[in-house]
Structures are given as C-alpha cells and as structure tokens.
C-alpha positions as CSV (number, residue, x, y, z in Angstrom):
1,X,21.1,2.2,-18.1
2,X,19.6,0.8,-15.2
3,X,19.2,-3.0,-14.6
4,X,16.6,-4.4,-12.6
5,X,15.7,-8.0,-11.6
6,X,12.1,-9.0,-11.8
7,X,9.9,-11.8,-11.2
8,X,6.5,-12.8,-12.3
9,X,3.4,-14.3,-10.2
10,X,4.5,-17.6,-11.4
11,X,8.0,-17.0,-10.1
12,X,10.7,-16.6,-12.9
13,X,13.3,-14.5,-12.0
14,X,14.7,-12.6,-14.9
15,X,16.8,-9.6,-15.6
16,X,15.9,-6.3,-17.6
17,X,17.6,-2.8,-19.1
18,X,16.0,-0.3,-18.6
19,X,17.0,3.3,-19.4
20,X,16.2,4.7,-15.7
21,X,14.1,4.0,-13.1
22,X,10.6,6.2,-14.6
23,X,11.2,3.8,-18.1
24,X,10.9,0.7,-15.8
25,X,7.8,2.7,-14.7
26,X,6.2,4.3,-17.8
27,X,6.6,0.1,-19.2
28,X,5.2,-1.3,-16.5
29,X,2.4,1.0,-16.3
30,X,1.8,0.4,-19.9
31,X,2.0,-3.2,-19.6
32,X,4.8,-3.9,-22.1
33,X,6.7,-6.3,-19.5
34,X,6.4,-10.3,-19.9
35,X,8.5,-12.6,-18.6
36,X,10.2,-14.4,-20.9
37,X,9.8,-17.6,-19.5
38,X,5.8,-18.0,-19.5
39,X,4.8,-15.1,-20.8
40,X,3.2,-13.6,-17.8
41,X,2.3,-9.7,-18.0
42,X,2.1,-9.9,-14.4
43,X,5.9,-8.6,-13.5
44,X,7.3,-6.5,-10.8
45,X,10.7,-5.9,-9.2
46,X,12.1,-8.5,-7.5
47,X,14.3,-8.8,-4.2
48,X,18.0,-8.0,-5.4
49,X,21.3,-7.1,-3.6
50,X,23.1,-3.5,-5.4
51,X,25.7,-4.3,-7.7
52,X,28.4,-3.2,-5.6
53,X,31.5,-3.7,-7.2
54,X,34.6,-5.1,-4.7
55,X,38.4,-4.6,-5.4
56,X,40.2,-6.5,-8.1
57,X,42.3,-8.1,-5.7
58,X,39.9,-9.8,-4.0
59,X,38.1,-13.4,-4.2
60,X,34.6,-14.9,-3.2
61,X,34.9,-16.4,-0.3
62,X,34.9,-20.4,-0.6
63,X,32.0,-22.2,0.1
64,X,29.8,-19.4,-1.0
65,X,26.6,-20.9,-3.3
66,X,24.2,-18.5,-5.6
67,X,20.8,-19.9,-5.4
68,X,17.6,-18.9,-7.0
69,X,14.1,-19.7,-5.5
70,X,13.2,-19.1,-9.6
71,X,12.3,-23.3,-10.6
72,X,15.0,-24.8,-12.7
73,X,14.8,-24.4,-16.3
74,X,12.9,-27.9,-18.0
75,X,14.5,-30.3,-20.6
76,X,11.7,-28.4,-22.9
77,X,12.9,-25.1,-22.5
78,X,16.4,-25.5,-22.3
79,X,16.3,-27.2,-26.1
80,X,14.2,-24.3,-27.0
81,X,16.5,-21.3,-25.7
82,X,19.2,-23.7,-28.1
83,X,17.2,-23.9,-30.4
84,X,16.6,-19.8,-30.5
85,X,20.2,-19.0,-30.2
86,X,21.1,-21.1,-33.0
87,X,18.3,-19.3,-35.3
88,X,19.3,-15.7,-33.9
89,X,23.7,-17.2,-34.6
90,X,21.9,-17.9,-38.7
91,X,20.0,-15.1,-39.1
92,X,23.4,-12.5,-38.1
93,X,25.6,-14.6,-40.3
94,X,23.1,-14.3,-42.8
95,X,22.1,-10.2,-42.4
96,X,24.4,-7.3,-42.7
97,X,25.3,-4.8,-39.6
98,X,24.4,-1.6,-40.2
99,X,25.4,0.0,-36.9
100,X,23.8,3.3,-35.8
101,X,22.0,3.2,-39.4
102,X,19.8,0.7,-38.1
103,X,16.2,2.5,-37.6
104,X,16.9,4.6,-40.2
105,X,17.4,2.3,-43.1
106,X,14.4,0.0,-41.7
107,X,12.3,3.0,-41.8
108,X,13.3,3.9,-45.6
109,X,12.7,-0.4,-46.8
110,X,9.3,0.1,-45.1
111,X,8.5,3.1,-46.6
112,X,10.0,1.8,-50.1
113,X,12.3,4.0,-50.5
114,X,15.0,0.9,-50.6
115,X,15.0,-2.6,-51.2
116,X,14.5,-5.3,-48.5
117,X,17.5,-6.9,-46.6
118,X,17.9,-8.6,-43.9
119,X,19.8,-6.2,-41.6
120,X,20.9,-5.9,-38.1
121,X,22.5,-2.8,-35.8
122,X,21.6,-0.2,-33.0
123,X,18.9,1.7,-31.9
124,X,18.4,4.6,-29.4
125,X,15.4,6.2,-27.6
126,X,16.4,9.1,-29.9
C-alpha cells in the first residue's frame, strides 16, 4: 500500500490508499478520484514530504507548527462528518463482521443464493 496526498482545483488537501503507484494511475486515468470534501473529479497529487520515520527516542522539536494551505473545515461540514461517523458507529453495531468472507457472501445475497443481512468485513483486489 502506498499513501499519497492529493488536492483538488478547489484546494482540499486529502489523503488516499492506494495499492502502488500505477493504481493511483489506472484511477486517475479512469476518473474514479473525488475529493471528499466538494466532490471535485479534478484531483492530482499534492506537494508532500516522505514519510520518513525518526528514532523512538526522539521528539519534535518545540515550536514546530503543521499548517495546511487546504481552507479550514466549516461549522456545516464539520456537523456533517459527525453526523456520518455516528451513522457508519449504528450501522457496525447493528451489522455482523464477516472478515475475509466479505465479497463473497455479498456476492451469494445478490445472486439469492442467501438471505439479506446487513454485513461488514474485508476485501482484496483478489
């Protein structure tokens, strides 16, 4: 997994997983990138530092401030991320995880072959 930061022609900066570098690509060339902030299908890589990890033993130097040219998050969308992690918190209470087992039993309630549930797990590009 690769992690990439990326910023749209409005100007949100926001992270994203990718499996390597040519996934970012194929994505991106197939325009299935939006920022989640506005929506904009306009996204590209943004600016970023490497994540170059430092020893254990050592500690940020005071005075040192992380700022973001990205524009603050609004009143509006700050209650609405709230609002989505408190729907996303009631629907896993209310689902049952079944891990690796995931696209498989979502495939066999769409095709019938079991009844609906609401289910969460994993997935992979398998």
């Amino acid at each position: 997994m690769i992690v990439f930061d990326l910023k749209c022609t409005t100007g949100h900066v926001f992270e994203a997983w990718f499996a390597s570098s040519e996934a970012f690509k194929d994505q991106k060339a197939r325009n299935l990138l939006s920022c989640p902030m506005c929506g904009a299908s306009e996204v590209d890589k943004a600016v970023m530092a490497p994540n170059v990890p430092t020893k254990g033993n050592q500690r940020p130097e005071a005075g040192m401030n992380m700022v973001s040219d990205a524009p603050a998050a609004s009143a509006e969308m700050k209650a609405m991320m709230t609002k989505i992690a408190a729907a996303q918190a009631e629907i896993i209470k209310n689902s049952q995880w079944v891990g690796r087992d995931f696209a498989q039993k979502a495939r066999a309630m769409d095709a019938g072959e079991m009844d609906h549930a609401l289910i969460h797990g994993q997935t992979s590009a398998d």
